[in-house]
C-alpha positions in Angstrom: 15.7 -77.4 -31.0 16.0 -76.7 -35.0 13.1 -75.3 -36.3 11.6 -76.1 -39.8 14.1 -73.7 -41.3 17.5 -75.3 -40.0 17.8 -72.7 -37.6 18.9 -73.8 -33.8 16.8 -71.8 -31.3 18.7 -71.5 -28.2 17.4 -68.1 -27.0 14.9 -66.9 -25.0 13.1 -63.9 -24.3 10.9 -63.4 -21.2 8.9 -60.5 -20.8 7.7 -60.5 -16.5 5.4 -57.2 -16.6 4.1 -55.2 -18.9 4.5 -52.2 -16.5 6.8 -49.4 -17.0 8.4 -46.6 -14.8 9.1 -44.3 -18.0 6.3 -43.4 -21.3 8.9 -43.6 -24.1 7.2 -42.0 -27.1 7.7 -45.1 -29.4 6.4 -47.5 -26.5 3.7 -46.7 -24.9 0.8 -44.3 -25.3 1.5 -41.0 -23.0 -1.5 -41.7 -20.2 -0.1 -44.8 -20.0 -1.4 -48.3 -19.7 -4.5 -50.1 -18.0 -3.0 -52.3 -15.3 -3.8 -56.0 -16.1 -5.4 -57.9 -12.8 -2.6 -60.4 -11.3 -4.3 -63.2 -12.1 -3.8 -62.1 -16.2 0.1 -62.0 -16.0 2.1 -64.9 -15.4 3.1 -65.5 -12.0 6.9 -66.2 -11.4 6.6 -69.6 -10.6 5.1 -70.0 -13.6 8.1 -67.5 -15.6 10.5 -70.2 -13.4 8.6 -73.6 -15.0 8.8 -71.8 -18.6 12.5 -71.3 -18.1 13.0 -74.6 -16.4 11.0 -76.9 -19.6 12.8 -74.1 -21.9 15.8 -75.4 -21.3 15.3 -79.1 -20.9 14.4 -78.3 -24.7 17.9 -77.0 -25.7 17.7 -73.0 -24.7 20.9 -72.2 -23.4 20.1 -68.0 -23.0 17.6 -66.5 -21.1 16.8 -62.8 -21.3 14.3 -60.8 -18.8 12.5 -57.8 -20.1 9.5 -55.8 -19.7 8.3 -53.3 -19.9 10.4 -52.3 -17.2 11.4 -55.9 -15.2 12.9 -54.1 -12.2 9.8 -52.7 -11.2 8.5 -56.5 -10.6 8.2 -57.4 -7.2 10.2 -59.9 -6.3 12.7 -60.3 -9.1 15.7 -60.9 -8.0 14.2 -64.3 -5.8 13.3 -65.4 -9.4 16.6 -64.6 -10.8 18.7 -66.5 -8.5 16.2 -69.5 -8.8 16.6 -69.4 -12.6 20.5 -68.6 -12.9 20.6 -72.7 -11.3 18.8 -74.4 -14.2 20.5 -77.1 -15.7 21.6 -76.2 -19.3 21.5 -72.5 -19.3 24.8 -70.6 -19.9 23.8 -66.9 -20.0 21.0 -65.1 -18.2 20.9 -61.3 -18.6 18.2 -58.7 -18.4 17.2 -55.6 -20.2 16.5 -52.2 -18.8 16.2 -48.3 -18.7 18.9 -47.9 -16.2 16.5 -46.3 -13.7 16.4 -48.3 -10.9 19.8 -50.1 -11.5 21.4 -48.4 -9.0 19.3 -49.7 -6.5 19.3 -53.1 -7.6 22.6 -53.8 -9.4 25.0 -55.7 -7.1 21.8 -57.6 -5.8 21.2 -59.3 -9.3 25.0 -59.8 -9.9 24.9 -61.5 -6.2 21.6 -63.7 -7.5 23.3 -65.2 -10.7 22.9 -62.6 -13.2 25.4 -62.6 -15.8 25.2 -59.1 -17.0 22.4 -55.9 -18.7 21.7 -54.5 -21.5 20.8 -50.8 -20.5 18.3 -48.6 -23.1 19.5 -45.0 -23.6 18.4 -42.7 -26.6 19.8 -39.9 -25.9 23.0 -38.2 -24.0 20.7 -34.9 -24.3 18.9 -34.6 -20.5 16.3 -32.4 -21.8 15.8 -34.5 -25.1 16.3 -37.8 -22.6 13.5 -36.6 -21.1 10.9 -35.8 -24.1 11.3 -39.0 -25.5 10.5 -40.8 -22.1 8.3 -38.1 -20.8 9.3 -38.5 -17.0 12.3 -39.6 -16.9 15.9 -38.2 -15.7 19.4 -38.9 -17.7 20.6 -38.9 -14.8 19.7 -41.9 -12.8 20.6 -44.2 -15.8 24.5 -43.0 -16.0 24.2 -44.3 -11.9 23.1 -47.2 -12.9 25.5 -47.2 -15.8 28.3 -47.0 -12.8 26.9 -49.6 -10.4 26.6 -52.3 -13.3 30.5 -51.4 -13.7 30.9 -51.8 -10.1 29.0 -55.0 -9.9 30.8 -56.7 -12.6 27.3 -57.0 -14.9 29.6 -57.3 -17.7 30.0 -56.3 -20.7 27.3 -53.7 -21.0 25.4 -53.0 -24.2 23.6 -49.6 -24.7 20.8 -50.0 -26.4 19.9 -47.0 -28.7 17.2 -46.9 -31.0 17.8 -44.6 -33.8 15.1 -42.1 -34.6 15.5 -39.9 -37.1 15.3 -36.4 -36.6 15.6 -37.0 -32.8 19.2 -38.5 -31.9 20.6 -38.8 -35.3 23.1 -36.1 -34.1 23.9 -37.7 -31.6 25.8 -41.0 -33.2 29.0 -39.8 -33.0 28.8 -39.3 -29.4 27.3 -42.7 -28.9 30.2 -44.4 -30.8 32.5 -42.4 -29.0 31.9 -44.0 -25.6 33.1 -46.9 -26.6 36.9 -45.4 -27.0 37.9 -46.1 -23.3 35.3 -48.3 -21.7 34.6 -51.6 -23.2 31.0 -51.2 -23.3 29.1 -51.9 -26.7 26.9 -49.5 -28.2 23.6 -51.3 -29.9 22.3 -48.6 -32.2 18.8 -50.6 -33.5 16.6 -49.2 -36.5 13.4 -48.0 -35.1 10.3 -50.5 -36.0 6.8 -49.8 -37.0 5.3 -51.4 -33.8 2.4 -49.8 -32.0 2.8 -46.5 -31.2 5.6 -45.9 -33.4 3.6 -47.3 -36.4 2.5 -44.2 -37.3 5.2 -42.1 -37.0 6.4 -40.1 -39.9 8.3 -41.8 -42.7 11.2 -39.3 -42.1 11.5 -41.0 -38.5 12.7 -44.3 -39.9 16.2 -43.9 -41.1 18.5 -47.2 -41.8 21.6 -48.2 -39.6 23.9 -47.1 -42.9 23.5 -43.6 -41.5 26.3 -44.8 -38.2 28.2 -45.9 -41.1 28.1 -42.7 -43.1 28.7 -40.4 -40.2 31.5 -42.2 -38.1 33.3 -43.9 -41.7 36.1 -44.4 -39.4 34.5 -47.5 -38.0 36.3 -51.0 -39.2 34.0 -54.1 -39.4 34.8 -57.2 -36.8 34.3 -60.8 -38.4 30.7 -62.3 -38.2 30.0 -64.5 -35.7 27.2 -66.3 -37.5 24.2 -68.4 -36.5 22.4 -66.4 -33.7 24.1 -63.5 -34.7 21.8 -60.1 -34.9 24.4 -57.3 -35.2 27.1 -56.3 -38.0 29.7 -55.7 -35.5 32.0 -52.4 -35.7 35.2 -50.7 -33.9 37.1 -47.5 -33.6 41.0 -47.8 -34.3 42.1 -48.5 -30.4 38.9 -48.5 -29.0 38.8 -50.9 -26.0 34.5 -51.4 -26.7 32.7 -51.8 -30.0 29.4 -50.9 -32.2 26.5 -53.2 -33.4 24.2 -52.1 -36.2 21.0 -54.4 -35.6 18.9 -53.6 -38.7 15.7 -55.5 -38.3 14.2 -53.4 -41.5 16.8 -52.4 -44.1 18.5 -55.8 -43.6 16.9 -58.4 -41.7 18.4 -61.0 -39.5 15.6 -64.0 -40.1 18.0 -66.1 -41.6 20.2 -66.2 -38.4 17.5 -65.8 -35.8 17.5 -67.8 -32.6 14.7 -66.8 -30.1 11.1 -66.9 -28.9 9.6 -64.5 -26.8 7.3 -64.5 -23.7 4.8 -61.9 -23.5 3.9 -61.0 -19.5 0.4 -62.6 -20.5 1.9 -66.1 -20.9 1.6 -66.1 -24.8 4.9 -67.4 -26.6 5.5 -65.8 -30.1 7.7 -67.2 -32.2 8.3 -64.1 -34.4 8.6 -60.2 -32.9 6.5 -59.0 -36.0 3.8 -61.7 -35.9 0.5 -61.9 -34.5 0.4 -65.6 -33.9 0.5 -66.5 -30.3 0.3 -70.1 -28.4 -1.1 -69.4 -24.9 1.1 -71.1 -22.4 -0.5 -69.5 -18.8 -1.9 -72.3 -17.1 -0.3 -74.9 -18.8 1.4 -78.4 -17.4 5.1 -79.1 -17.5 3.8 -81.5 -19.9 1.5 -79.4 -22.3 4.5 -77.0 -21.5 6.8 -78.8 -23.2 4.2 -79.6 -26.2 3.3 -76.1 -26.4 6.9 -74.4 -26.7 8.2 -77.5 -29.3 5.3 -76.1 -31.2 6.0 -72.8 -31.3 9.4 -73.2 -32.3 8.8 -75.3 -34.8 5.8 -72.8 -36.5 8.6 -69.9 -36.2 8.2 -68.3 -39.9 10.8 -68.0 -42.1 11.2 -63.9 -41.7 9.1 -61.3 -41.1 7.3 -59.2 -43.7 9.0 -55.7 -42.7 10.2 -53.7 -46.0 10.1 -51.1 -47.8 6.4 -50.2 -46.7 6.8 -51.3 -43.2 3.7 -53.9 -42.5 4.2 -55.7 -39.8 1.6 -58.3 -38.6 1.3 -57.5 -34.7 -0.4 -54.4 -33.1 0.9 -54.8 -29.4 3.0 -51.9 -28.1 6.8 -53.5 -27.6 6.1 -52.6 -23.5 3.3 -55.4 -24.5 5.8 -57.5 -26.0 9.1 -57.4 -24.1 11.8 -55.4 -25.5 
């Protein structure tokens, strides 16, 4: 599918709860969230008929999220149902490591292709005020049985806070020395809770640059492409800078999302949303063709951080 802006939108993004074993600070509000009633979040039959139309209509990559999708039951059913869709050539899932232990070699055995793992900090006690529960811990085991299970390559996520893990950058590129693993460090956004942080808490991705100036930059990819890619001298992994504020990606952008309420959103940042719960494999296929096609040409993020949408990212999918 190319959308009005010659862009070819091959991705998508499926959030399947809402729901959240950890309170990240920038996520969700510390008491927590009210839990919907089943019959308000999509069930995964439904997910399964968005994926199937999906790619009938040219997406080739299919990404689960949340909240936190591992605390869904019955995932992994869904996942090996969706990794034998005609037409898609990459499923993977995004997580906080928690429960991957537990469920790794299960979703490798199901069809998935690999994870992308969120991790802030390398600090146990600062890994646990920023998620306010949460051990370090458990996601390094989870870390291990995605190597074991061949959910390869990893990506660590880390979103880069300033005056939190800052310090820690060095440390994050430094992992990527011996494993081949790639560390994601992603500019924090103004999104619901975090949208009224301090100013001092948004710091651009040039700050990896500045501290760890032994990094070489890897050719561009292009179209789809969200990360200026990076790499220590003989490092077997790399580093992506995804910079969604001091250097947006909307010219290159590829993907839709699916929020766990059934609404499809065309743009992270936006607050226009086309309901597809209930919806026919026909008025499916309508619905998605139009929201692809009324994806805006980038978001308004800048200098004074407006952004459109007031859902929490657990609201969202990450």
């Amino acid at each position: 599918m190319i959308d009005n802006f010659g862009r070819k939108i091959n991705y998508l993004r499926v959030s399947v709860t809402d729901l959240c074993n950890l309170r990240c600070s920038y996520c969700m509000p510390e008491q927590g969230i009210d839990k919907k009633e089943h019959k308000d979040i999509m069930s995964l039959e439904e997910i399964e008929e968005i994926i199937r139309v999906s790619a009938k209509l040219g997406i080739s990559k299919v990404r689960i999220t949340g909240g936190e999708p591992l605390v869904r039951k019955g995932l992994v059913p869904m996942i090996k149902n969706v990794s034998g869709i005609d037409g898609l050539k990459e499923l993977t899932l995004t997580t906080n490591g928690i429960l991957l232990k537990d469920y790794a070699d299960s979703l490798k055995k199901a069809g998935l292709n690999r994870v992308n793992i969120s991790l802030d900090t390398l600090d146990r006690e600062k890994y646990k005020k920023i998620t306010r529960c949460g051990k370090l811990d458990d996601v390094l085991e989870g870390i291990r049985a995605a190597k074991e299970a061949r959910l390869l390559p990893i990506k660590i996520n880390v979103v880069l806070i300033g005056g939190f893990n800052d310090d820690e950058i060095e440390d994050f590129v430094n992992l990527t020395i011996k494993d081949d693993i790639e560390v994601r460090f992603i500019e924090l956004m103004p999104l619901g809770e975090a949208s009224s942080w301090p100013e001092e808490s948004f710091i651009s991705n040039e700050e990896v640059i500045n501290k760890v100036s032994r990094l070489i930059p890897m050719p561009f990819k292009g179209h789809g492409t969200v990360a200026r890619m990076y790499k220590l001298p003989d490092s077997k992994g790399k580093v992506g800078l995804i910079s969604p504020v001091s250097s947006h990606f909307c010219t290159y952008c590829n993907r839709v999302r699916i929020t766990p309420d059934g609404k499809l959103k065309s743009c992270l940042h936006s607050s226009q949303e086309i309901n597809l719960k209930g919806a026919n494999t026909r008025e499916l296929e309508r619905l998605l063709i139009e929201g692809m096609m009324s994806k805006p040409s980038k978001h308004n993020i800048g200098a004074f951080h407006s952004t459109q949408t007031h859902r929490n990212m657990n609201e969202i999918g990450g």
